[in-house]
C-alpha positions as a printed NumPy array, in Angstrom:
array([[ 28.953,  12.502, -42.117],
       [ 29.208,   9.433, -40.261],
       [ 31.386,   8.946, -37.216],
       [ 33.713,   6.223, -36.35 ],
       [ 32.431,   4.881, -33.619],
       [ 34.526,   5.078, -30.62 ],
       [ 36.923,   2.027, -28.8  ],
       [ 35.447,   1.596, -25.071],
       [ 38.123,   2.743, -22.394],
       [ 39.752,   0.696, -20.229],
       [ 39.722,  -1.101, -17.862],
       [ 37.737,  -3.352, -20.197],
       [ 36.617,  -3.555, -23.577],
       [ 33.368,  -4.458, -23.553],
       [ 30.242,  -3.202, -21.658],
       [ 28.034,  -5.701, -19.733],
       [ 24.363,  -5.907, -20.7  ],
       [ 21.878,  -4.858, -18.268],
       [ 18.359,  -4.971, -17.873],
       [ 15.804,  -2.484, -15.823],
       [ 13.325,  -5.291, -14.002],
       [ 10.412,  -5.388, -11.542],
       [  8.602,  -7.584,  -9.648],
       [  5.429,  -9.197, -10.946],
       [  2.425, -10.446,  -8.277],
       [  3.995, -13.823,  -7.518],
       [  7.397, -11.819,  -6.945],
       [  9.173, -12.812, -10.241],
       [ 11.499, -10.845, -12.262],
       [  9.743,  -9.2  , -15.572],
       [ 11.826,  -7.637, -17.855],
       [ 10.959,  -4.164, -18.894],
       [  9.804,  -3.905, -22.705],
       [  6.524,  -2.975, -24.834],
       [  4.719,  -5.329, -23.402],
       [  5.524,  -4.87 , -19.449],
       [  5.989,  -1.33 , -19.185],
       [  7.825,  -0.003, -15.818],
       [  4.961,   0.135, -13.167],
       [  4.648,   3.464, -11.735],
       [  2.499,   5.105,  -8.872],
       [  0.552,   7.901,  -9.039],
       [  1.281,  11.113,  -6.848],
       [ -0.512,  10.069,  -3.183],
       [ -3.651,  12.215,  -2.7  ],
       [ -3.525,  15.266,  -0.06 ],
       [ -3.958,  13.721,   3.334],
       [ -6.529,  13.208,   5.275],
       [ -5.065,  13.856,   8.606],
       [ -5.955,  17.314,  10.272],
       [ -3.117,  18.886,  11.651],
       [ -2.228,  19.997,  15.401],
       [ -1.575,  23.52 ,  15.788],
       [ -1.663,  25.806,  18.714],
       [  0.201,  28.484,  20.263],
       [  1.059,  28.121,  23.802],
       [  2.963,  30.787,  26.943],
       [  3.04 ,  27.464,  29.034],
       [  4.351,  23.78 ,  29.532],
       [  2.82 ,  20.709,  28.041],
       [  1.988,  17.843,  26.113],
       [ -0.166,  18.931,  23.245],
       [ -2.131,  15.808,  21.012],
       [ -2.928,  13.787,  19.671],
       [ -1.609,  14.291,  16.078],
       [ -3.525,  11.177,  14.174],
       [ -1.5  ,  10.651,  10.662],
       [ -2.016,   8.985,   7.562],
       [  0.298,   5.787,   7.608],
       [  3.002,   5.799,   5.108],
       [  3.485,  10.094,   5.151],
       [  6.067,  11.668,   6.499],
       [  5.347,  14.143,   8.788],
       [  6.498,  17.719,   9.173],
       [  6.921,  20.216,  12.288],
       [  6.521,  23.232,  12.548],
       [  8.523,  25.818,  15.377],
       [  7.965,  29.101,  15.413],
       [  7.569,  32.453,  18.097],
       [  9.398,  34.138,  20.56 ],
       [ 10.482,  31.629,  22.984],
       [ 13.185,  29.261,  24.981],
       [ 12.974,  25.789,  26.259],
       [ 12.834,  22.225,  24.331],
       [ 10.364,  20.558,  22.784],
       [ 10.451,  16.94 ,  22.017],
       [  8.3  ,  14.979,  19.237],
       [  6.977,  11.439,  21.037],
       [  4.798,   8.837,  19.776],
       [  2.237,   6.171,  21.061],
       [  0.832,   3.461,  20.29 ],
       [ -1.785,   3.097,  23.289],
       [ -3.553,   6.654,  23.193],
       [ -0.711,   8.558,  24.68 ],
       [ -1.077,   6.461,  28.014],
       [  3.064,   5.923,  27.298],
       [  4.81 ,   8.551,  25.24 ],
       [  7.649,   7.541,  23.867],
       [ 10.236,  10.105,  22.462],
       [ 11.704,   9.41 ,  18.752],
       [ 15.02 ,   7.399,  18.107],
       [ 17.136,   5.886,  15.775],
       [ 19.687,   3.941,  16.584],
       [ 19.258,   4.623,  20.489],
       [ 19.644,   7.93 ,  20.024],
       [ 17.566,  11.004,  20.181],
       [ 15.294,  12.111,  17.   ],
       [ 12.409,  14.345,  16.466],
       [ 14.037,  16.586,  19.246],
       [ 14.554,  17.718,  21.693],
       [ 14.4  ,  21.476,  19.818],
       [ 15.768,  24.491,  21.246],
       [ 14.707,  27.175,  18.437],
       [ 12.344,  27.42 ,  15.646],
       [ 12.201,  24.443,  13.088],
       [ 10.733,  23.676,   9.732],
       [ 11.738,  19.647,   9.845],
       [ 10.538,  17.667,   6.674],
       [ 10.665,  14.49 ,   7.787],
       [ 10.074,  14.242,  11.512],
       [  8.578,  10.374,  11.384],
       [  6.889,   8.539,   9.01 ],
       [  4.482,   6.201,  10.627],
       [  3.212,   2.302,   9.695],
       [  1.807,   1.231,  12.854],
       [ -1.8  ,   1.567,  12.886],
       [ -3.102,   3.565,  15.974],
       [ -0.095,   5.438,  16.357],
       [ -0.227,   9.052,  17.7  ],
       [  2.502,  11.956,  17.751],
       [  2.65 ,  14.56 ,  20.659],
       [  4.213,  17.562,  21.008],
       [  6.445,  17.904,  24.265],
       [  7.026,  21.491,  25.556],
       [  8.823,  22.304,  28.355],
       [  8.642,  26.677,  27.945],
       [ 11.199,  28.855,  29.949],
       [  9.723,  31.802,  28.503],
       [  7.82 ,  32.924,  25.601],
       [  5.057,  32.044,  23.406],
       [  5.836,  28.867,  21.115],
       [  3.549,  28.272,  17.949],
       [  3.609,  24.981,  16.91 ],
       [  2.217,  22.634,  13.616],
       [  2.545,  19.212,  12.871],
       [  1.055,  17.853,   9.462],
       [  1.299,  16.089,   6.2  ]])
């Protein structure tokens, strides 16, 4: 049974052709057909970075966390415990820490409870190192920072 096909509502009555594109080598536009498929990227391999994890009853600055470039990293909160914790960064072997911002204001902290963040930073500065902050009232915080 074929079907008559149907008028295009308004507010016009036609459709604009599109096109899916990427960018070649030299930057160009190529369209998308048989021949130039859509370029895709494999899933990234498990990272290489090893993770910092500790428990702590005390104060401190616990580092360096070495990631891979281009990963976000996660953190990890967890235990029976009060105080803040802050996520900071350097880029000279924690001789300045730095805590996280965007926009001027605070990110990556500080924390005043247990967290499971996803996306805590995602480095691209070579040399770059991420510290955990802790400044404990009371209580034993467990902490992990990955990819």
């Amino acid at each position: 049974m074929d079907k008559e096909p149907r008028p295009i509502a308004a507010p016009a009555d036609y459709v604009a052709e599109s096109a899916v594109t990427f960018a070649d080598e030299q930057g160009d536009a190529v369209l998308v057909d048989r021949e130039h498929p859509l370029p895709v990227r494999n899933a990234p391999a498990a990272a290489e970075s090893t993770p910092l994890q500790g428990m702590t009853g005390a104060s401190g600055v616990f580092g360096p966390f070495i990631p891979d470039l281009g990963r976000a990293v996660e953190l990890r909160l967890s235990g029976e415990w009060t105080g803040h914790v802050t996520v900071k960064d350097s880029i000279d072997d924690g001789a300045t820490l730095l805590p996280l911002t965007v926009g001027g204001q605070p990110w990556g902290g500080p924390y005043t409870g247990n967290v499971n963040e996803e996306a805590v930073k995602t480095p691209h500065v070579a040399g770059q190192t991420l510290w955990i902050d802790a400044a404990l009232e009371s209580g034993t915080l467990n902490y992990w920072m990955g990819q």
